[in-house]
N, C-alpha and C positions, 0 to 999 in steps of 0.2 A: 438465585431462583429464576428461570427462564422465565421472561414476561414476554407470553404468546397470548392471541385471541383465546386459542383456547385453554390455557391456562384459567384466564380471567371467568370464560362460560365453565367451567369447573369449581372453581370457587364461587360463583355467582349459585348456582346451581345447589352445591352443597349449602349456603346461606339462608337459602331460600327454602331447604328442606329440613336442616335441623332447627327442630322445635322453639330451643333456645339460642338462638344463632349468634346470641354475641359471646358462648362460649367457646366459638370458635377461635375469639380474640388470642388465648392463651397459647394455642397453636399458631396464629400469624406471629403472635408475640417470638415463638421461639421456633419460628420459621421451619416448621413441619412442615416435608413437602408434600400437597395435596392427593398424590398418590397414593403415599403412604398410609394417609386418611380414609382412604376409598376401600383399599386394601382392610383394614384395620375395621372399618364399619361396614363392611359388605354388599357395597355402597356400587351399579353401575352408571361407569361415566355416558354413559349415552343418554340414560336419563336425566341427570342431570344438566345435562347439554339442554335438553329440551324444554327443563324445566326453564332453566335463562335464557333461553331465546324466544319463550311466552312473555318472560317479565321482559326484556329488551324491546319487543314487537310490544308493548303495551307501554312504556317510557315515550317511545320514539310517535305514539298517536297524542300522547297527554304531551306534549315537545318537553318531553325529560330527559338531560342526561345523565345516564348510571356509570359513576367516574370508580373508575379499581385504583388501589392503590398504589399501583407501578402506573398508571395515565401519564403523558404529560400534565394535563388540565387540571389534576389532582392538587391542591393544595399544600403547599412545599411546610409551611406552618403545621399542618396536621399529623404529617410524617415524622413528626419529631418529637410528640408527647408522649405520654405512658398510656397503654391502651389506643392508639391508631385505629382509624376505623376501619375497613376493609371496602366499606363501598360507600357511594357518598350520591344520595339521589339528588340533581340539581334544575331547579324549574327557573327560569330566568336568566340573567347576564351575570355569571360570577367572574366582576371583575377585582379580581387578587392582586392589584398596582396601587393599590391606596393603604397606607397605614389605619390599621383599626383599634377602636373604641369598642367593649363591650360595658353595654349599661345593660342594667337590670335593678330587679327591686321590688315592693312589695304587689301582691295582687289587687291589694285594699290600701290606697295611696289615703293618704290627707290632702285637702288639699295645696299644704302646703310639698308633698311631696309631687305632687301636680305637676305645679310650676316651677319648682328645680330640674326636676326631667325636662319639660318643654323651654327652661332658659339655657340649659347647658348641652343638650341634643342642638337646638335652633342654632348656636355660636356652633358647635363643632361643626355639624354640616356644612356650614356655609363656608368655613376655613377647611373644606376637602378633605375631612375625616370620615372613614367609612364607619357607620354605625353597625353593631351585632349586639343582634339582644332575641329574646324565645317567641314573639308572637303570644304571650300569655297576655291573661285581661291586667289592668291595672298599669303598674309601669311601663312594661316590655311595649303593650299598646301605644301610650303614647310619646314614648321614645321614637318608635317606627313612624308614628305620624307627625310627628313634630319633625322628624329628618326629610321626610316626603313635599311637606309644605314649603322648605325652604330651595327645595329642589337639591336635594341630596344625596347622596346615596345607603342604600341600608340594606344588610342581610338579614331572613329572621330563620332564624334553625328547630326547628320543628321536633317534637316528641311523639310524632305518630304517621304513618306514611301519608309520603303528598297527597295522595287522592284522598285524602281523612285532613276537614279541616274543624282545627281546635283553639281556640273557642268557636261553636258555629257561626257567634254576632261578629266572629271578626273576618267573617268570608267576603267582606268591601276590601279589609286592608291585605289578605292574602290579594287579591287580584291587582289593587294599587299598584303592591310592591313590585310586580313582574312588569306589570302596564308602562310603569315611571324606570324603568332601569337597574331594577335593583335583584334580587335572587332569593330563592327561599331554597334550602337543604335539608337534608335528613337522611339519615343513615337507615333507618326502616324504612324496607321492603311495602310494595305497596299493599292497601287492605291494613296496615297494622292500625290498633287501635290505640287510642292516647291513656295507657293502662299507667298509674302513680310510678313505677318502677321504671319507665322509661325516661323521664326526666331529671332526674338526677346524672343518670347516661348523657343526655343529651347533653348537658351544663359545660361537661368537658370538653365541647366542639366548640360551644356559645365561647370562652376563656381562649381554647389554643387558638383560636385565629386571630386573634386579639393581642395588642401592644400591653392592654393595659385594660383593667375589670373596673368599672364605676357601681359601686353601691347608691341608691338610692332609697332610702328607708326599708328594713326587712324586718322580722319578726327574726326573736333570737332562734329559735328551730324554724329553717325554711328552706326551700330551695336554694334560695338568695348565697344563701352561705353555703350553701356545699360548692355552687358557682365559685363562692373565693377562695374553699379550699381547695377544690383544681387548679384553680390559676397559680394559688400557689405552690403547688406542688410543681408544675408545668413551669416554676419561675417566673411568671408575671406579676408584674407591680398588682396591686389591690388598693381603691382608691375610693373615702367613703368622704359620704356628705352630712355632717352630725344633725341631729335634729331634737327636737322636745322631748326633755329628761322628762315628760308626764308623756309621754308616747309609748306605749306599746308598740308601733312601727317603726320604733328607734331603738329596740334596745340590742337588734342586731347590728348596727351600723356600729353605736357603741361599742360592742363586745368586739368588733372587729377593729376599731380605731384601738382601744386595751391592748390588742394583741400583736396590733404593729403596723395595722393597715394607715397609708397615707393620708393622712387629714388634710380636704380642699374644700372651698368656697366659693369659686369661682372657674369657669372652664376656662378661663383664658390660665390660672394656676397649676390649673392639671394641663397644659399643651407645654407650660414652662417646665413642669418634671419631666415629660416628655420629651424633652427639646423638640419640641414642634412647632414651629412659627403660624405667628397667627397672625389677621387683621383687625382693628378697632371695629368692626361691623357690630351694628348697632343690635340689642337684644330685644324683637318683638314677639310677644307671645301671646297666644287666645288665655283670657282672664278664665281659669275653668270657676262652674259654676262652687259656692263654697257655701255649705250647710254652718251655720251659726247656731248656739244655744240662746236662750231667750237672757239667759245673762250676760252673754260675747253682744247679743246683740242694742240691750239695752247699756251697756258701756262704749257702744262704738257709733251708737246716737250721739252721747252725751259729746264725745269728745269732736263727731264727727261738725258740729256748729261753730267749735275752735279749738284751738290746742287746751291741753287741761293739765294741768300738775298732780301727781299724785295725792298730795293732799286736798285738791277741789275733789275728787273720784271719792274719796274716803269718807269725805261730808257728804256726798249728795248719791252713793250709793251703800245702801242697808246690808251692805257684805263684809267679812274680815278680811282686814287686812291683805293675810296669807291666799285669801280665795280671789282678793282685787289683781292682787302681782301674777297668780298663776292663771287670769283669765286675760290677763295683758301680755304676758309671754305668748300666750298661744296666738293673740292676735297678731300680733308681733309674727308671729314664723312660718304666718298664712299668708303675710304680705300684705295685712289691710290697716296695720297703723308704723309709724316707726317714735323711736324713741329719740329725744334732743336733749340738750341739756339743761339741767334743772329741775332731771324726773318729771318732764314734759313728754305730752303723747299726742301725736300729732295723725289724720286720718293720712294713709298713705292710698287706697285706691276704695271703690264702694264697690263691695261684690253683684254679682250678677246675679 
């Protein structure tokens, strides 16, 4: 296929004029030539010329680049998945010389899902892994900011065009991420709106540029998981982090751990599946704040004055048994007490 300017204002053009323009994929897919197309929908190229070189002339004032899929600058990762994208808006520095991490996860974190994002983002950034994850509220958030803090670098890939920023409360970390060196993309045309059906689309950018997909807590129907069934299909490792069998924000990690996905614990474990060398840099993280029930909270008094054995907890609190172990597991996996030996519980940090 001839890759000319205008070629590319041709297919820019036509993108931007069919209704549903990512059915155009099915013809990139099987490399119809855009003539043909023009031909075939009654289509003239002169209008469409003009139509892309309004969206051009409006990239080039917002400092966007609109990257075709024959570009150099085009993303060599992208060109090789099922479904490729055809155009790839880019606001920032996409710099494609770093091995990448996509993390993701649930919208509605625990706080124990929190601080796994913010412990395992903080390590890999700082060991020069590029992070990708969607700019959504919940994980995707503070992945992006936990990789910014450390002075890192991060992509966030967008489900609605650049000039449409989604969530609006995250309009500090859209500008952050461009400000600190980092790129935000999207394959919608500007004006589009962040409509449910477009993110699922989106999930297979978030995956193909990526070494390697991290789960951090999902719901068993979610975005989360269709992200790892791209990657897998696309051949990417899928690499989850288990969490509280009484969590509903676990029971997609699980299902995907069942299914075959990588069980890790630590980011220095997933750089070793990797083969990616790491440094011993030390893991510091913002304590997010952590909502307690008046039961979590009245047993992490008790133990919080000294360590307590399970059976001091049994005596001196009016709960069963079964209700004492599953209010200790959860403290346990917020990160505010740890376990020793002799079904001892000891405070490990006092939340904020």
């Amino acid at each position: 296929m001839n890759n000319s300017r205008n070629e590319k204002l041709l297919w820019l053009g036509l993108y931007l004029k069919e209704p549903n323009f990512l059915k155009l994929l099915k013809f990139w897919e099987n490399k119809t030539e855009i003539l043909k197309i023009l031909e075939e929908k009654k289509l003239k190229s002169e209008e469409l010329v003009k139509i892309a070189e309004e969206e051009i002339k409006k990239a080039k004032k917002e400092k966007i680049k609109i990257l075709f899929y024959y570009d150099s600058e085009f993303p060599v990762a992208l060109r090789n998945i099922p479904y490729p994208p055809l155009f790839l808006y880019v606001k920032g520095n996409l710099d494609l010389s770093k091995p990448f991490l996509a993390i993701v996860g649930s919208r509605k974190p625990t706080s124990y899902g929190k601080e796994v994002a913010c412990q395992f983002t903080s390590f890999l950034g700082k060991n020069g892994i590029g992070i990708v994850s969607g700019l959504a509220r919940g994980i995707d958030t503070i992945v992006h900011k936990s990789c910014l803090e450390v002075k890192g670098y991060t992509i966030g890939v967008l489900g609605c065009g650049l000039d449409v920023v989604y969530p609006a409360e995250n309009r500090w970390l859209y500008t952050e991420i461009v400000e600190k060196g980092g790129a935000l993309i999207s394959e919608y045309p500007f004006g589009t709106k962040p409509r449910p059906e477009n993110f699922p689309r989106r999930n297979r950018i978030i995956s193909g540029l990526s070494k390697g997909v991290l789960i951090i807590e999902a719901g068993r129907k979610s975005g989360t998981i269709i992200t790892a069934k791209w990657a897998l299909a696309q051949g990417i490792e899928v690499f989850a982090v288990p969490g509280s069998i009484f969590s509903s924000q676990s029971e997609g990690t699980h299902f995907l751990l069942k299914e075959g996905a990588t069980l890790v614990t630590s980011p220095q474990e997933l750089m070793e599946c990797l083969g990616w060398k790491y440094e011993k840099a030390s893991q510091v993280c913002e304590i997010f704040e952590v909502k307690l029930s008046p039961k979590e909270k009245e047993i992490l008094k008790l133990i919080s004055s000294s360590p307590k054995n399970l059976e001091e907890l049994t005596s001196e609190v009016p709960l069963p048994l079964f209700e004492i172990l599953s209010i200790l597991t959860d403290l346990e996996l917020k990160g505010l007490i740890k376990s020793l030996p002799g079904k001892y519980y000891q405070v490990n940090k006092i939340p904020t």
